[in-house]
C-alpha positions in Angstrom: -43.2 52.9 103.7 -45.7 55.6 104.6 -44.6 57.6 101.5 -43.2 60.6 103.6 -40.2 60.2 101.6 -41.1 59.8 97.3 -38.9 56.5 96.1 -37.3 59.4 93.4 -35.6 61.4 96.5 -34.6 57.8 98.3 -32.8 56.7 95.2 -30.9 59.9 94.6 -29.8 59.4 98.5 -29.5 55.7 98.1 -25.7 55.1 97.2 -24.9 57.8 100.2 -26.7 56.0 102.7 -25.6 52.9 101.5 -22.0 53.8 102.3 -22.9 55.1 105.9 -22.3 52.0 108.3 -23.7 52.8 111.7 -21.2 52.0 114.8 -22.9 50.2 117.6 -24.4 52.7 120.5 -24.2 53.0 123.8 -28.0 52.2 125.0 -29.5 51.0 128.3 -33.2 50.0 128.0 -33.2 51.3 131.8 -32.9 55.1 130.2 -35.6 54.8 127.4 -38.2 51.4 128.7 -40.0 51.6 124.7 -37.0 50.7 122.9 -35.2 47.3 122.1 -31.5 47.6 121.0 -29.9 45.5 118.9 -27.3 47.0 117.5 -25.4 48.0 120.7 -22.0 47.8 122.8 -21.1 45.7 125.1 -18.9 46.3 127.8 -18.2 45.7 132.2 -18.8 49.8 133.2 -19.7 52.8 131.7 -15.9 53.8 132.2 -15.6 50.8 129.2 -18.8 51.8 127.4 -16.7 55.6 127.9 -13.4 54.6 126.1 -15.1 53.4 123.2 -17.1 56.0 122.4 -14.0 58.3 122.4 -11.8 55.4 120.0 -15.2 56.0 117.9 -14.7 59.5 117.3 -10.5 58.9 117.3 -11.3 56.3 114.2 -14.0 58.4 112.7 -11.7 61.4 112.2 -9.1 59.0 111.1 -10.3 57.7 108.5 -12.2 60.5 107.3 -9.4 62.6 107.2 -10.5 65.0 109.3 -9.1 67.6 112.1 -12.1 68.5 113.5 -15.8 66.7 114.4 -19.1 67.8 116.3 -21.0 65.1 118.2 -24.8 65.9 118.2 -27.1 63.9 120.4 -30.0 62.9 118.2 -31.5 60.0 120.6 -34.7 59.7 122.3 -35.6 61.2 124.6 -34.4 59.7 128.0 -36.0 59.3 131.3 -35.8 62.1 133.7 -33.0 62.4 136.0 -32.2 64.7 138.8 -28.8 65.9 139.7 -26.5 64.3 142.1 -22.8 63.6 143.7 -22.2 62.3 140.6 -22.6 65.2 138.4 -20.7 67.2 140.7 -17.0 67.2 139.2 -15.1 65.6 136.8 -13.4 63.3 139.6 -17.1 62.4 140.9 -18.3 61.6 137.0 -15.0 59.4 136.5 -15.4 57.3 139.7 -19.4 57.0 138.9 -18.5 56.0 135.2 -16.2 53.4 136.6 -18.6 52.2 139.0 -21.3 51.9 136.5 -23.9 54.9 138.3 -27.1 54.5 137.2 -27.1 58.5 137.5 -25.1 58.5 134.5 -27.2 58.0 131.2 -26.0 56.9 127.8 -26.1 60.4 126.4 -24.0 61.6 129.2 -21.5 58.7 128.5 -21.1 60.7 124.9 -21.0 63.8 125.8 -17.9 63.0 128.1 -16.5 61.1 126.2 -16.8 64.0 123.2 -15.6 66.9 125.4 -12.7 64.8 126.8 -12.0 64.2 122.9 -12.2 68.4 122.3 -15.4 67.8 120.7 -18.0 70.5 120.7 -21.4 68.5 122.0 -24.8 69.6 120.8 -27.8 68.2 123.1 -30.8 67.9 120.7 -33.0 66.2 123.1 -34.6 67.5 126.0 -32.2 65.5 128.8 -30.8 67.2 131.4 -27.3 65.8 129.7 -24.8 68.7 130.1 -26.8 70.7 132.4 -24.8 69.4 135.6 -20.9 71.2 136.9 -19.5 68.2 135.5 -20.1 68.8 131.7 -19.5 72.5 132.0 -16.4 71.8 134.2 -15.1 69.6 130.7 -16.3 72.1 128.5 -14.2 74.9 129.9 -11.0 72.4 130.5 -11.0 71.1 126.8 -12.0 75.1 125.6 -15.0 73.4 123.3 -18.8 74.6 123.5 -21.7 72.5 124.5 -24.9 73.7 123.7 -28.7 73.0 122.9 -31.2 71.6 125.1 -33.8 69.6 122.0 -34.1 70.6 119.0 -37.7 72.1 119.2 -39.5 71.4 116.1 -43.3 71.5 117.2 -45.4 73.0 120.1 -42.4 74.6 121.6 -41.1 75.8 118.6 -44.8 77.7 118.2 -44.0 79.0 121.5 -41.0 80.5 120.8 -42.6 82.4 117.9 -45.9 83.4 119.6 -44.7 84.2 122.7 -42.7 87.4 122.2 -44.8 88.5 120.1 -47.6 88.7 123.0 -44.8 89.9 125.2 -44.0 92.7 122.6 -47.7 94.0 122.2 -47.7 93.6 126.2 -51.1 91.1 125.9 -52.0 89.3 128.7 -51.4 85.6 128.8 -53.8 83.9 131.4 -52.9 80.0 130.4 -51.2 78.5 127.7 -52.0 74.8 126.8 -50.3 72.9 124.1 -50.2 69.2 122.8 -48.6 67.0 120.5 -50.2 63.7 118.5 -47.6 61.4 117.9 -47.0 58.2 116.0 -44.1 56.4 115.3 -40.8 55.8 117.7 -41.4 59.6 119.3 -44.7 58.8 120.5 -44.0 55.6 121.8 -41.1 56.5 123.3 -42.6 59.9 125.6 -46.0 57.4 126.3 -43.6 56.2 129.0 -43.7 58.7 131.8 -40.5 59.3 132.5 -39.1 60.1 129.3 -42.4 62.0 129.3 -41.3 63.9 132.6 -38.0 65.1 130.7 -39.7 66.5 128.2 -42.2 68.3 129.9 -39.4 69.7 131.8 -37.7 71.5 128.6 -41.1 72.9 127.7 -42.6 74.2 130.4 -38.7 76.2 130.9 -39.4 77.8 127.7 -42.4 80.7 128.6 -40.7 82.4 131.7 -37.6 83.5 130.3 -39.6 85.2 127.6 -42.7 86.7 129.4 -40.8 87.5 132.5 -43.4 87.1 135.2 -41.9 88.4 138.0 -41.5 91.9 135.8 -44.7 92.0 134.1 -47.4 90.0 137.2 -50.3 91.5 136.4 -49.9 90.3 132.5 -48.3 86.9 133.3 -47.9 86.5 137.1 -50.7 83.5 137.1 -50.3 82.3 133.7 -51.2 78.4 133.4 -48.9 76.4 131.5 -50.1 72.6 130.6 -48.2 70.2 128.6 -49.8 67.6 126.8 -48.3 64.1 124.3 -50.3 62.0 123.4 -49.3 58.6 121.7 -51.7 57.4 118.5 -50.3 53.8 117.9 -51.5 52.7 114.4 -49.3 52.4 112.0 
């Protein structure tokens, strides 16, 4: 449509995707306010919405043949959530799935239900999904990984490559300000500004680790760090 794709590559790809039939998702407009869904599961509880992910990835395998599977979380970007009970243990997860906690997002619902499965989970959004004792408590039980924290394609991606560099060269850093101009689904999803909050979490995380400020305060003790997205609606 916006010829970011040639219609030569599409039809080499078209058979492929043709064959691909997307299952219906787990997705609560409550979680990410700019979307619609149409093509989603129903269900009582989250426990409910739980189960069928996991006879998702039981079937997939199935009928693909296959021993083993990875689930990666390629969603939008949800709305921020802090931590709570619920996230506590596995017990605490279980009786907030079945009780429908609104503490509990729809990437969370996956990534229990892939860990209780033996599924590795990769998180390539910027949610807090498996950052809570619950996830890591399933992790370690089922002996699978979990891992990422959005995949970081742009502006913190830059920051990752600039940043020890100037740490290397020991170059001061007195502020740091990035921004991203996005169209499309992305931008309209972080104009809302609590998905926006999520992801200005994961980016401002990323400079610290690498500059070390406590070690090094006279290079990067007051460093400013601003985060900008901004939404550009035409299409």
């Amino acid at each position: 449509h916006a010829g970011v794709l040639a219609q030569k590559d599409l039809d080499v790809l078209k058979d492929h995707l043709t064959a691909i039939k997307p299952m219906k998702a787990i997705f609560d407009r409550n979680y990410v306010r700019r979307l619609e869904g149409s093509h989603v599961k129903q269900a009582s509880t989250k426990w409910d919405l739980a189960q069928m992910a996991r006879e998702d990835i039981q079937r997939f395998k199935s009928d693909n043949g296959l021993d083993r599977v990875v689930v990666i979380w390629c969603g939008s970007t949800e709305i921020f959530l802090e931590p709570t009970a619920v996230h506590a243990s596995v017990e605490a997860f279980e009786t907030g799935l079945k009780n429908s906690d609104e503490g509990i997002a729809p990437s969370m619902i996956y990534a229990y239900a892939a860990l209780t499965e033996g599924v590795p989970f990769f998180n390539g959004a910027p949610n807090l999904t498996v950052d809570f004792p619950v996830m890591l408590e399933l992790a370690r039980e089922n002996a699978v990984p979990i891992m990422g924290k959005d995949f970081k394609t742009g502006q913190t991606l830059m920051k990752t490559i600039l940043a020890p560099g100037f740490k290397a060269r020991m170059l001061g850093v007195r502020g740091w300000f990035s921004t991203n101009i996005l169209g499309n689904r992305d931008g309209e999803v972080l104009d809302d500004p609590d998905s926006f909050k999520t992801k200005e979490e994961s980016k401002l995380g990323v400079l610290e680790p690498i500059l070390q400020p406590p070690l090094y305060p006279s290079l990067y003790g007051d460093i400013y760090h601003k985060v900008r997205i901004n939404y550009y609606p035409p299409r």
